[in-house]
The first five atom37 places (N, CA, C, CB, O) and aatype in JSON, in Angstrom:
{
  "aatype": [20, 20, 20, 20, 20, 20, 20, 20, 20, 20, 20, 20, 20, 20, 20, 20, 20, 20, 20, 20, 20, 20, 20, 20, 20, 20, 20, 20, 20, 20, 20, 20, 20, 20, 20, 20, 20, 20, 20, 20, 20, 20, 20, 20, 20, 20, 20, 20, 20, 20, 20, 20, 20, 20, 20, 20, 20, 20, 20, 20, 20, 20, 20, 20, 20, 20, 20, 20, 20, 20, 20, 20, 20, 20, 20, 20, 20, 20, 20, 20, 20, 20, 20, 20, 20, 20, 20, 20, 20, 20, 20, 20, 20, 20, 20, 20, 20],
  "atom_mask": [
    [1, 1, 1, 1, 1],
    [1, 1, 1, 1, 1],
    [1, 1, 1, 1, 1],
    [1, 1, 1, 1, 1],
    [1, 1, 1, 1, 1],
    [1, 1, 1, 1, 1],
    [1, 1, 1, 1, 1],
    [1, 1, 1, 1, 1],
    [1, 1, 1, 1, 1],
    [1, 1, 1, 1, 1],
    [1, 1, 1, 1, 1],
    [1, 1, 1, 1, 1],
    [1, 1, 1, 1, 1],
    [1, 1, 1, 1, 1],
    [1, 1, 1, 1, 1],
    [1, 1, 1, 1, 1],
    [1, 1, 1, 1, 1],
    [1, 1, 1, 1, 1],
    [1, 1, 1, 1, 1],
    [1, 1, 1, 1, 1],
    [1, 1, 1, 1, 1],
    [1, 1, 1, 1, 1],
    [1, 1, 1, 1, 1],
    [1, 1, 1, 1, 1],
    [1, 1, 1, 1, 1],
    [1, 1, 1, 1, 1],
    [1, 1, 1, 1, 1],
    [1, 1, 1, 1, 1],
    [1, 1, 1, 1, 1],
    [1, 1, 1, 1, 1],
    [1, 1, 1, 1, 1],
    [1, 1, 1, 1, 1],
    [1, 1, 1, 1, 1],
    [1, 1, 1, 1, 1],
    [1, 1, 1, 1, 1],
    [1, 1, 1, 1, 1],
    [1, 1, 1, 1, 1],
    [1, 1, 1, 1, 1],
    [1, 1, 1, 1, 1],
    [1, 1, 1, 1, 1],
    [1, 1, 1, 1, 1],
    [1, 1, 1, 1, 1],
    [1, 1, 1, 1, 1],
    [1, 1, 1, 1, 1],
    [1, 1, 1, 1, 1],
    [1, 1, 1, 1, 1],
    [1, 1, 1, 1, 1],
    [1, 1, 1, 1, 1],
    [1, 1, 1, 1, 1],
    [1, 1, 1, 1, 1],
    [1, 1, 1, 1, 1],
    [1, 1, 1, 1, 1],
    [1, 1, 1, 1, 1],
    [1, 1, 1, 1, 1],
    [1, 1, 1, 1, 1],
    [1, 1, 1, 1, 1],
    [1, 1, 1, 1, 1],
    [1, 1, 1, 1, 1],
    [1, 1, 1, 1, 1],
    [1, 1, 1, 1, 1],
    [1, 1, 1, 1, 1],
    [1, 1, 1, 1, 1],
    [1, 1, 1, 1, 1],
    [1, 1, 1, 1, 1],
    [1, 1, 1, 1, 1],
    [1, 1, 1, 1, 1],
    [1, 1, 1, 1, 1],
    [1, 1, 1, 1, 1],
    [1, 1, 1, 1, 1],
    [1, 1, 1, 1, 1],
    [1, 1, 1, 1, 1],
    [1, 1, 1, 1, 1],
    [1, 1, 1, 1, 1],
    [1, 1, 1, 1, 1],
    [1, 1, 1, 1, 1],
    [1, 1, 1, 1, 1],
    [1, 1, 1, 1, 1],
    [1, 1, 1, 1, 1],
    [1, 1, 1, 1, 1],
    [1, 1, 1, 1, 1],
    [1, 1, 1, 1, 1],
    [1, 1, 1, 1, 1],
    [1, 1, 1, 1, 1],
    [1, 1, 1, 1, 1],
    [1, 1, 1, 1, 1],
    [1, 1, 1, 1, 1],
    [1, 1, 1, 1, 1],
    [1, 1, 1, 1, 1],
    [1, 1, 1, 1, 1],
    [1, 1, 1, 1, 1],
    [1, 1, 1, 1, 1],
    [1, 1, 1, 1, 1],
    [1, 1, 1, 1, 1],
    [1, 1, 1, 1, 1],
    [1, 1, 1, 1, 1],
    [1, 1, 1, 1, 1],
    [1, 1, 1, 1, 1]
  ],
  "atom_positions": [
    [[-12.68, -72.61, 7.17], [-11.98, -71.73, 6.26], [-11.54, -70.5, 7.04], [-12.88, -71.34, 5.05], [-12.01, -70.23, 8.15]],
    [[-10.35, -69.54, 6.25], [-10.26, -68.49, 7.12], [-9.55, -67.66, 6.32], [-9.69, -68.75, 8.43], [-9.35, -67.81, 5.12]],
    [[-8.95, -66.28, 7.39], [-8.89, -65.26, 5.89], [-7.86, -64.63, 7.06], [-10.67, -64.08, 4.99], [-8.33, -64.1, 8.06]],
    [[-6.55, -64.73, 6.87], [-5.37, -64.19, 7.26], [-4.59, -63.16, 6.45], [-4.64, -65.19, 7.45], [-4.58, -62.98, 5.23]],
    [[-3.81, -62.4, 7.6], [-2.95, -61.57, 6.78], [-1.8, -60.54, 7.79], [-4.06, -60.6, 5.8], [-1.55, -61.07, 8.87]],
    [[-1.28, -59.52, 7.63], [-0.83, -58.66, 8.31], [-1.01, -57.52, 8.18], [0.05, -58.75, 8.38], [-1.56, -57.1, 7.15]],
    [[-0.6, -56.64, 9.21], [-0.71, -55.04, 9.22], [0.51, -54.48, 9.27], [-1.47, -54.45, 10.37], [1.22, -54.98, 10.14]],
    [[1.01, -53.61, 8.64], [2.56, -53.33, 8.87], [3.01, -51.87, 8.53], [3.44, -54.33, 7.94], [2.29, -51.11, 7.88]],
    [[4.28, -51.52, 9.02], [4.77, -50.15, 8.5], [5.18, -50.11, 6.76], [6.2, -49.77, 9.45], [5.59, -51.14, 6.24]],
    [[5.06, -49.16, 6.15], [5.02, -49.21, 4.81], [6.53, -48.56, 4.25], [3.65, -48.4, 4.31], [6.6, -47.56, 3.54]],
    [[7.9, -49.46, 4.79], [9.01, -48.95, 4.87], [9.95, -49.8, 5.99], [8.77, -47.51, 5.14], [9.49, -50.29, 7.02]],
    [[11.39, -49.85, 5.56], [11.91, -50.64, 5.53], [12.33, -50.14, 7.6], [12.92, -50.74, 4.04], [12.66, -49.08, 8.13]],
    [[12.02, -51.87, 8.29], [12.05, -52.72, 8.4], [11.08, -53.38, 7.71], [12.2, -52.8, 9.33], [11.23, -54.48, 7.16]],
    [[9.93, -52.62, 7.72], [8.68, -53.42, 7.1], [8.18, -54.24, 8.36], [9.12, -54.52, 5.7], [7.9, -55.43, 8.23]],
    [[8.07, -53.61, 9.58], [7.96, -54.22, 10.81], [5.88, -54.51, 11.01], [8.88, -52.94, 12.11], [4.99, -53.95, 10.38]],
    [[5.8, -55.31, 11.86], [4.32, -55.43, 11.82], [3.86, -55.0, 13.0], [3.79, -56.78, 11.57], [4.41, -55.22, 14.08]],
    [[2.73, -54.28, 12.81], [2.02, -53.17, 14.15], [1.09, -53.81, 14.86], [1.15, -51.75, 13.67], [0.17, -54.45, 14.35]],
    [[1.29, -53.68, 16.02], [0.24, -55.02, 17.4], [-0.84, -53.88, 17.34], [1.11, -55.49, 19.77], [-0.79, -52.78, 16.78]],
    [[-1.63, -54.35, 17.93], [-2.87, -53.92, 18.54], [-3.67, -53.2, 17.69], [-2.67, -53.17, 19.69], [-4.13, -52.11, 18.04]],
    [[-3.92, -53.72, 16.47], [-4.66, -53.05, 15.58], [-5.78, -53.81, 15.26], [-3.96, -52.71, 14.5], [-5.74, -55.04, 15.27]],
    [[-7.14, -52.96, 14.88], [-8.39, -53.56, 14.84], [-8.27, -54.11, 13.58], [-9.6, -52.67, 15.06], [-7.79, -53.31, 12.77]],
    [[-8.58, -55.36, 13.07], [-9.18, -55.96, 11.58], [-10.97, -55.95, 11.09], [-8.74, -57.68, 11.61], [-11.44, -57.04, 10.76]],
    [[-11.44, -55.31, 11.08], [-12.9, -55.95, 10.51], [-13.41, -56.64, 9.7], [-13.53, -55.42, 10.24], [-13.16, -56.43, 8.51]],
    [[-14.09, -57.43, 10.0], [-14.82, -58.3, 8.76], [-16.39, -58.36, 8.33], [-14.57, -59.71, 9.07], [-17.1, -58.72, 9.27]],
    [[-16.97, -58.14, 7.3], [-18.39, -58.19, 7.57], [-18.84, -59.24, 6.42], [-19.16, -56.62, 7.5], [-18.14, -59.1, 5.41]],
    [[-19.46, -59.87, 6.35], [-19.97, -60.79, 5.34], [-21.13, -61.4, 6.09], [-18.87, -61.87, 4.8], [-21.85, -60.87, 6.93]],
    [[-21.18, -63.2, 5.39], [-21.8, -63.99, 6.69], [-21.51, -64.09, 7.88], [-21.84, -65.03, 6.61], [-22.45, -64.38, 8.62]],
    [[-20.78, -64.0, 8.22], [-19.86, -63.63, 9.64], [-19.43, -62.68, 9.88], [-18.84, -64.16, 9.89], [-18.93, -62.3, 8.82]],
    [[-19.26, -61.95, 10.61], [-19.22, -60.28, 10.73], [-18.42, -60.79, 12.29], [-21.19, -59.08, 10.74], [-18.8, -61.66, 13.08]],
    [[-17.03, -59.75, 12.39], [-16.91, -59.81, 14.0], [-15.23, -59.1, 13.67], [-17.1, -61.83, 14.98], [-14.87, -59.19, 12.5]],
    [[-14.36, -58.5, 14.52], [-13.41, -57.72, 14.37], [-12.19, -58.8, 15.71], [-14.04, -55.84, 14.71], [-12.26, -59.43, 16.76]],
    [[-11.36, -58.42, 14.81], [-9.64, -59.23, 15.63], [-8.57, -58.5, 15.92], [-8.74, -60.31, 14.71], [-8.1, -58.11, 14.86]],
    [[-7.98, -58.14, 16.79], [-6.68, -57.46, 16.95], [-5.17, -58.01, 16.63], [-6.68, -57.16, 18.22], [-4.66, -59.01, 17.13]],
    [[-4.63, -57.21, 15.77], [-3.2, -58.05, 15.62], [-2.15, -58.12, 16.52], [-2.51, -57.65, 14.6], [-1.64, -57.18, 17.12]],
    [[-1.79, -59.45, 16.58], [-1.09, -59.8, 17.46], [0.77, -59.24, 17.59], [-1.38, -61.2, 17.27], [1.23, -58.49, 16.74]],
    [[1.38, -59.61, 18.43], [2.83, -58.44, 18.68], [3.8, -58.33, 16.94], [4.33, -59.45, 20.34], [4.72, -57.55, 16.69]],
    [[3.25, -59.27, 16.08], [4.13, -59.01, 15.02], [3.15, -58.76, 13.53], [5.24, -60.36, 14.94], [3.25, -59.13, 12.36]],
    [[2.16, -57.93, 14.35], [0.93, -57.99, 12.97], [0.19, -58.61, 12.91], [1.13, -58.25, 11.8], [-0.89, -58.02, 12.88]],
    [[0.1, -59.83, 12.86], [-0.5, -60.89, 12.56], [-1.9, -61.11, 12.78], [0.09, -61.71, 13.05], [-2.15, -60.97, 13.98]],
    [[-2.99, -61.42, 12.04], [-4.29, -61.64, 12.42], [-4.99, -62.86, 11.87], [-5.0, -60.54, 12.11], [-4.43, -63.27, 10.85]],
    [[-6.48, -63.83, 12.4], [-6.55, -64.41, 11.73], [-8.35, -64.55, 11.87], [-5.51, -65.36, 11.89], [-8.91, -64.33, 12.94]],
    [[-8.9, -64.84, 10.93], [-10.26, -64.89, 11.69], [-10.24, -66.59, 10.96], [-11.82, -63.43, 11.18], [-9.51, -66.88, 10.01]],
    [[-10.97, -67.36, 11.48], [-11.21, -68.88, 11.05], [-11.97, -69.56, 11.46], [-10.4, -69.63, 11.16], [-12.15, -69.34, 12.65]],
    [[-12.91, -70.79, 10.84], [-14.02, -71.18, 10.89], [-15.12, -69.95, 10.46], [-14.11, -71.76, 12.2], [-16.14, -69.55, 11.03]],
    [[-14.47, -69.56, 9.21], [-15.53, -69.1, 8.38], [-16.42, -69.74, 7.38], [-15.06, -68.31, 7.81], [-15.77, -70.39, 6.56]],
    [[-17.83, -69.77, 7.16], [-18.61, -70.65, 6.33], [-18.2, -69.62, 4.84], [-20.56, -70.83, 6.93], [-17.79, -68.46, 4.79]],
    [[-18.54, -70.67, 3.65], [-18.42, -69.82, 2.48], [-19.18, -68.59, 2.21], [-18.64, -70.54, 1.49], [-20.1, -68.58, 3.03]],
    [[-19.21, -67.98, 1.78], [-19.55, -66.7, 1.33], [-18.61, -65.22, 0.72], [-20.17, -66.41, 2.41], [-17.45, -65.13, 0.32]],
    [[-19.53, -64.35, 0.84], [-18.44, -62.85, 0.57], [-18.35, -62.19, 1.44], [-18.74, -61.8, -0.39], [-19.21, -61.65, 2.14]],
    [[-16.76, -62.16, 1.49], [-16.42, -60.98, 2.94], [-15.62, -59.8, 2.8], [-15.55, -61.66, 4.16], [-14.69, -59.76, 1.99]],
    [[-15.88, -58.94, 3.44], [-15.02, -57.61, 3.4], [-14.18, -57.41, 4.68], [-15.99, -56.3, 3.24], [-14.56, -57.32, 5.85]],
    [[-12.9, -57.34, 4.15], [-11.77, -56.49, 5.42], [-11.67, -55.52, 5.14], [-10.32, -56.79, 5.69], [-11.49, -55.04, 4.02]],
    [[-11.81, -54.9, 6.41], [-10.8, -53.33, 6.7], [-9.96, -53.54, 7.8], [-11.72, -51.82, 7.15], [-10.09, -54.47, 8.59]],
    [[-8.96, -52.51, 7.84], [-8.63, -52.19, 8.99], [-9.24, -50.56, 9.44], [-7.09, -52.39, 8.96], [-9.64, -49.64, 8.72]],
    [[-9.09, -50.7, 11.14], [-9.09, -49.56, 11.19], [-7.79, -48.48, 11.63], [-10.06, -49.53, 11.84], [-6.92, -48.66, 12.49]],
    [[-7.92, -47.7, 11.0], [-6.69, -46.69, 11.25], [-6.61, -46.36, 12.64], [-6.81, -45.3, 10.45], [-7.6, -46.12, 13.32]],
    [[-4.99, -46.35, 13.23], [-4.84, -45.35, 14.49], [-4.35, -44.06, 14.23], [-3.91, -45.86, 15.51], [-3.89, -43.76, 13.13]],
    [[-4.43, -43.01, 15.47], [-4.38, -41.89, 15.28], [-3.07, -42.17, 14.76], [-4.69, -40.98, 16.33], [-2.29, -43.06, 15.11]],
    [[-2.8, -40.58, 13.17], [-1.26, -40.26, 13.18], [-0.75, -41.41, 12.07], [-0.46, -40.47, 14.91], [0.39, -41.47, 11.61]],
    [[-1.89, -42.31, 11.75], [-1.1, -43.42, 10.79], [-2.08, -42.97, 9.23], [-1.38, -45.57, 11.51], [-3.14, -42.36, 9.26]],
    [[-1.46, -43.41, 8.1], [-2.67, -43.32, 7.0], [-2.15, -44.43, 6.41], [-2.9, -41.92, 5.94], [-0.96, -44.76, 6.43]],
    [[-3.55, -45.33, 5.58], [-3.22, -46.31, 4.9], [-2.44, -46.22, 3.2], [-4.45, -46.94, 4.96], [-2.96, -45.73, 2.2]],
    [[-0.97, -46.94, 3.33], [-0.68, -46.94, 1.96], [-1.04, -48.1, 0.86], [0.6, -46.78, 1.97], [-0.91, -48.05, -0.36]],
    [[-1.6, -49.29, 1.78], [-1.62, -50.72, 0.55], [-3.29, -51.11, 1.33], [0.19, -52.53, 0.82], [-3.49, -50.52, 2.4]],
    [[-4.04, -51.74, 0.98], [-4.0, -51.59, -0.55], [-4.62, -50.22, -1.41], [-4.79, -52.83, -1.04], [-5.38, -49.33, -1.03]],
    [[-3.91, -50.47, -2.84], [-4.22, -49.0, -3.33], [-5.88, -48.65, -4.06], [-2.97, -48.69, -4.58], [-6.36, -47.62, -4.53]],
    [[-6.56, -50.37, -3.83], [-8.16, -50.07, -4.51], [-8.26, -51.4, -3.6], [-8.65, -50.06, -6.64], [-7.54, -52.11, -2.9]],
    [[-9.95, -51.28, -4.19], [-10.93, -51.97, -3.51], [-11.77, -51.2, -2.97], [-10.5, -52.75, -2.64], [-11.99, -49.99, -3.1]],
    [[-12.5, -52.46, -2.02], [-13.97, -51.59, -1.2], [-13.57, -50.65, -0.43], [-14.97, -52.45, -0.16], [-12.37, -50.67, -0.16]],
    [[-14.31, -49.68, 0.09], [-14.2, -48.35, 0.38], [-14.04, -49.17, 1.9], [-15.53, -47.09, -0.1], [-14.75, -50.17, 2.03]],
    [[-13.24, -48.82, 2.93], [-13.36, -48.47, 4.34], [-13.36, -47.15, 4.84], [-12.44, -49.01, 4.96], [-13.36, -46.17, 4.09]],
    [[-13.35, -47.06, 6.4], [-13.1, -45.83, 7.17], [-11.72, -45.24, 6.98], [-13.3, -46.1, 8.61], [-11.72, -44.02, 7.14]],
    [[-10.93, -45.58, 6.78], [-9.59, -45.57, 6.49], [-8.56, -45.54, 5.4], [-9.38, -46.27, 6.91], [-7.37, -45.22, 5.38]],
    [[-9.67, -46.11, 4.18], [-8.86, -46.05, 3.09], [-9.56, -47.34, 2.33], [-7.19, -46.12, 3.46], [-10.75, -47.33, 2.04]],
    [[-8.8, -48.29, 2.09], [-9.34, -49.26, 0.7], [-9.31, -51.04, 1.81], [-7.58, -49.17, -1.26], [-8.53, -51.42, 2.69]],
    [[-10.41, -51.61, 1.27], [-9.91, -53.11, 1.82], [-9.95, -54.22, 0.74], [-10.9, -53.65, 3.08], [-9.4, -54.2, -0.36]],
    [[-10.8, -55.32, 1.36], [-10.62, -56.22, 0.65], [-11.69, -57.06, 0.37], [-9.75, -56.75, 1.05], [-12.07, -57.67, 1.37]],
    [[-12.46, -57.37, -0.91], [-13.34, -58.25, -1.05], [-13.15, -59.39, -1.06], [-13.86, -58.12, -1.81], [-12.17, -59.61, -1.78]],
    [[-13.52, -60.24, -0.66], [-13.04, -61.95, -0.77], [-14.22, -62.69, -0.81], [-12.13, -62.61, 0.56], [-15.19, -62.41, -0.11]],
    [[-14.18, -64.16, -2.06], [-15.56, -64.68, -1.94], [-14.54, -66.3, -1.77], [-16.96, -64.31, -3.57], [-13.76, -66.75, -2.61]],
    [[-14.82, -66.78, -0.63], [-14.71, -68.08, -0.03], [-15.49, -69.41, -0.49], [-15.04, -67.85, 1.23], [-16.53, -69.67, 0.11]],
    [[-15.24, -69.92, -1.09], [-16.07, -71.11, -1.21], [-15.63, -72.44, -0.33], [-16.07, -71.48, -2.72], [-14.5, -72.47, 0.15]],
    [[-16.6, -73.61, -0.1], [-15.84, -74.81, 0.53], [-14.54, -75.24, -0.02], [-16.66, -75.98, 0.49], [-14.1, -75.47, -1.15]],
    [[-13.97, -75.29, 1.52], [-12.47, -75.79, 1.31], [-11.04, -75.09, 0.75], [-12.64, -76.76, 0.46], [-9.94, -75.51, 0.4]],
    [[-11.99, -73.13, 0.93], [-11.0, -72.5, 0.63], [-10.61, -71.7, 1.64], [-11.14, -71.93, -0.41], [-11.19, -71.8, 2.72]],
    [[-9.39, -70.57, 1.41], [-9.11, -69.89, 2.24], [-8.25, -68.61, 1.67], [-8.57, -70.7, 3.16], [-7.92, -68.53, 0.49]],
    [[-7.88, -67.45, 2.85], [-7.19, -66.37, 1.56], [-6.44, -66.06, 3.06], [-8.39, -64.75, 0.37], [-6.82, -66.11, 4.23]],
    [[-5.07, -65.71, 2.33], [-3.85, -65.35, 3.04], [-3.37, -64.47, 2.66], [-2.97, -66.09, 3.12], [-3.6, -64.24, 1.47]],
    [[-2.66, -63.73, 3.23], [-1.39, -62.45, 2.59], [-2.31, -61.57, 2.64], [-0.54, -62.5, 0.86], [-2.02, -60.72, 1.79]],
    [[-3.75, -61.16, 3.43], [-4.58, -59.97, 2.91], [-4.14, -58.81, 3.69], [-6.17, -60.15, 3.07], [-4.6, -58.62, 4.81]],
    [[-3.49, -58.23, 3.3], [-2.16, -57.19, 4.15], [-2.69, -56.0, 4.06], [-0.48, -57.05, 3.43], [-3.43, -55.67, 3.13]],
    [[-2.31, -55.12, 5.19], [-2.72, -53.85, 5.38], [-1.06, -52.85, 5.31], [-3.7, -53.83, 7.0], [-0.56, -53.0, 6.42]],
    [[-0.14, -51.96, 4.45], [0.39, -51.2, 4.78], [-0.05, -49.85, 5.24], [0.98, -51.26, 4.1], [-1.12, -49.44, 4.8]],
    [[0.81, -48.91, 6.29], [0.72, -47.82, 6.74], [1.81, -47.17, 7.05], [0.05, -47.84, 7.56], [2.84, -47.81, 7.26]],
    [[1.78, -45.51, 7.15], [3.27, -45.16, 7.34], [2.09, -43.82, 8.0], [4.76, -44.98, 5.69], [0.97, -43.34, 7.79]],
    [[3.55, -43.67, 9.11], [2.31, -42.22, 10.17], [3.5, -40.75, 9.84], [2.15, -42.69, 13.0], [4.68, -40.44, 10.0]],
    [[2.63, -40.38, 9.46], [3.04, -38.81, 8.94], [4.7, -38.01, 9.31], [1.8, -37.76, 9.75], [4.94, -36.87, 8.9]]
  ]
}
């Protein structure tokens, strides 16, 4: 199973930001960097409940999502996985001051 998504500017191109940390903590706990167009993926996750954040870079603040679990940065994402599932689109917007 696995739990994908992107990181991106919050404004039009709507372009996606490389080198940004993702965290995850649940049964599996471990952090991914997004790749040159956003993109991240963590996979071969067992079922359970997991939390994303991202973490913020200097000069950026998070605009999406607007609730959820508390991160360092602003809001993430709870997700509960069961066998044979998976969660996509778990997107991070930002726009830097």
């Amino acid at each position: 199973m696995e739990i994908d998504g992107q990181v991106y500017v919050d404004a039009s191109p709507w372009s996606g930001l490389a080198n940004w940390c993702i965290q995850l903590t649940g049964p599996v706990s471990g952090a991914v960097t997004t790749d040159a167009s956003g993109n991240y993926i963590f996979s071969g996750l067992p079922a359970g409940t997991y939390t994303v954040c991202e973490v913020l870079q200097t000069n950026w603040h998070e605009t999406f999502p607007s609730s959820g679990p508390g991160c360092a940065g602003g809001f993430g994402y709870s997700i509960t996985l069961i066998d044979g599932s998976g969660a996509s689109f778990i997107d991070f917007a930002n726009l830097s001051p």
